[in-house]
C-alpha positions in Angstrom: -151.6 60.2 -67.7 -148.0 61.0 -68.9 -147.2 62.1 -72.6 -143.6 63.3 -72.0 -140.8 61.7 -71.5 -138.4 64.3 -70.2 -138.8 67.5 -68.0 -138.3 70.1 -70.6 -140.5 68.4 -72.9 -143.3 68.6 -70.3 -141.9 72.3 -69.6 -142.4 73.3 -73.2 -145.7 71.8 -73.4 -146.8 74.1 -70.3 -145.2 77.1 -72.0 -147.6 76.2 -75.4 -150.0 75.8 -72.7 -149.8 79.2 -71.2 -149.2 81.1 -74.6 -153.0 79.6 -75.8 -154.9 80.4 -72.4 -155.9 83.4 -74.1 -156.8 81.2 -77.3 -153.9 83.2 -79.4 -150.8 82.4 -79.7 -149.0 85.3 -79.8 -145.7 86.4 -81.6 -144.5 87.8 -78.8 -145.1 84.7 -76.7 -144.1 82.8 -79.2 -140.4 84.2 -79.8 -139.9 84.5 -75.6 -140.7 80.5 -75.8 -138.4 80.1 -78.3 -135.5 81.9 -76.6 -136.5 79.8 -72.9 -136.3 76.4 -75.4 -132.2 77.5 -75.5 -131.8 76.6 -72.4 -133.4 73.4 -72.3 -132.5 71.6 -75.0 -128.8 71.1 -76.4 -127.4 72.8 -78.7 -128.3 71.4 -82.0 -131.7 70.4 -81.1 -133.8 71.4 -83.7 -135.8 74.1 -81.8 -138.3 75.4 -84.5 -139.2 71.1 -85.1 -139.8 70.4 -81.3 -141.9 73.8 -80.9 -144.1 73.3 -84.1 -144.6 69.3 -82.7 -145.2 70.3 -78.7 -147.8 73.3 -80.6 -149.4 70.2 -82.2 -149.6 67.6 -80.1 -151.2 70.3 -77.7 -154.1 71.4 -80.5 -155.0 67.5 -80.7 -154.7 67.3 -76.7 -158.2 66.5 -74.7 -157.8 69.7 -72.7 -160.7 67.8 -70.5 -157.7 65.7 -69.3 -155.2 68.5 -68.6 -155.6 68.2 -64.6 -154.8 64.9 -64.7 -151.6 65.3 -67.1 -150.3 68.0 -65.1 -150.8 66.2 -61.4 -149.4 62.6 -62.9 -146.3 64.4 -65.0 -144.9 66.6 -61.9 -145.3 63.2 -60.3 -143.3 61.3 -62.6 -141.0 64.5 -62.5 -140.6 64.9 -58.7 -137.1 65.7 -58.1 -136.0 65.9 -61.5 -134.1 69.3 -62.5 -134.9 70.9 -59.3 -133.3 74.2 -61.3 -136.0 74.7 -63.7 -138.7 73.5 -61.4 -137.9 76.7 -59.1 -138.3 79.1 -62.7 -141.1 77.1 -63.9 -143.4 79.3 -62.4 -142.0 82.9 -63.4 -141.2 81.5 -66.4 -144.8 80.9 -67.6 -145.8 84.2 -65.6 -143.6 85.9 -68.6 -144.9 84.2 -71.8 -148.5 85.2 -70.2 -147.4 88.8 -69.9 -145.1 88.8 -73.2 -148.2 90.3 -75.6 -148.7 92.8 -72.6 -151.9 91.8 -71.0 -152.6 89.4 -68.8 -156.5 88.6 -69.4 -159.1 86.2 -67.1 -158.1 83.3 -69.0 -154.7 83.7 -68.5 -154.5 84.6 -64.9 -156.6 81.1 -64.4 -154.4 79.3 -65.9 -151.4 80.4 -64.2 -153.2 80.0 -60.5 -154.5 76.7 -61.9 -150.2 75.6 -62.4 -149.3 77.7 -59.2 -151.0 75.1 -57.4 -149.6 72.1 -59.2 -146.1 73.5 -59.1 -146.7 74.0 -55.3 -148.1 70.5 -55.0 -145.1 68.7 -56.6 -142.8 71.1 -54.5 -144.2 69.7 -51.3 -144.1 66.3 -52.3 -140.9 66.6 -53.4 
């Protein structure tokens, strides 16, 4: 199952991901997403738009099926930006730390993309 159609889409849509492991998306989350979405979207992307769309498409999301978008989208994605692939992973650390705590849920979640991450790397 793929939704996205580029990297930093999928990228942003792990970010939303990791900001609502803790079921609360925080302003302090929320504005370090915002400043990561400057560097992977053009300049006069509508940044506030794509955020408030990724936020929704992610409430409406089966999280049931979240394995299998993760697994098939790195997939798709081998190879592609192999720049932001290498931050992925520190990146989302950050937005899980950003409100200051890093709770159960959280620290799931990022073990749960560690492994993906490490997966596409090795198939890569």
């Amino acid at each position: 199952m793929v939704i996205h159609n580029s990297f930093p889409d999928f990228l942003l849509f792990l970010y939303v991901h990791m900001s609502e492991a803790d079921h609360n998306y925080d302003p302090a989350e929320m504005a370090l997403i915002k400043k990561k979405m400057q560097d992977l979207y053009p300049k006069g992307t509508d940044l506030e738009q794509k955020l408030y769309r990724t936020i929704r498409d992610y409430n409406n999301f089966d999280k049931t099926q979240l394995a299998t978008l993760f697994k098939d989208t790195f997939e798709k994605f081998r190879g592609a930006n192999p720049e932001l692939r290498e931050t992925l992973f520190r990146d989302i650390q950050e937005i899980a730390g950003a409100d200051g705590a890093l709770n159960p849920s959280e620290s799931q979640a990022l073990e749960t993309l560690k492994r993906f991450i490490e997966l596409s790397a090795k198939s890569v």
